[in-house]
C-alpha angles and dihedrals in degrees: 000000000000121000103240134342103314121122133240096206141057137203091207091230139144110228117212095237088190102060105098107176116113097237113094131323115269122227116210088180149020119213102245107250087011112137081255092067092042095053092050104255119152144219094261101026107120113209105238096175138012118199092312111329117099111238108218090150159023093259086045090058085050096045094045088058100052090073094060124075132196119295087029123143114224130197100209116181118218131203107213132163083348100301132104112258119199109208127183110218116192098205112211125192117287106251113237120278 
């Protein structure tokens, strides 16, 4: 088990940290070969769920991803072109800093 909050897996996603509604955060980029690309999220999609739990912010999105490990699969639900996107995320292990 991991010592604190942190998390063991990554999305390989870039958050919008401007976007400051309450509805979703925002991406303005996906990490080339990341679990996101691969998974089929987009620059401008904005995560509105992960597995269960709803995504209004930024520190949702975190808190959502400390309860998934490596080797994981993750339903995250996606908001593009104002529709609701299902996408399936295999999480790998975080590499070593």
């Amino acid at each position: 088990d991991q010592a604190g909050r942190g998390t063991s897996v990554t999305l390989g996603i870039t958050p919008d940290y401007g976007y400051e509604e309450k509805d979703g955060l925002r991406i303005t980029g996906v990490r080339a070969g990341g679990p996101a690309e691969k998974a089929g999220l987009k620059d401008g999609d904005r995560i509105v769920r992960c597995g269960e739990m709803k995504v209004g912010t930024i520190y949702d999105y975190m808190e959502s991803m400390t309860h998934f490990k490596p080797g994981d699969k993750l339903e995250v639900v996606v908001v593009r072109d104002g529709k609701e996107v299902k996408l399936q995320v295999n999480l790998p292990a975080r590499p070593p800093e």
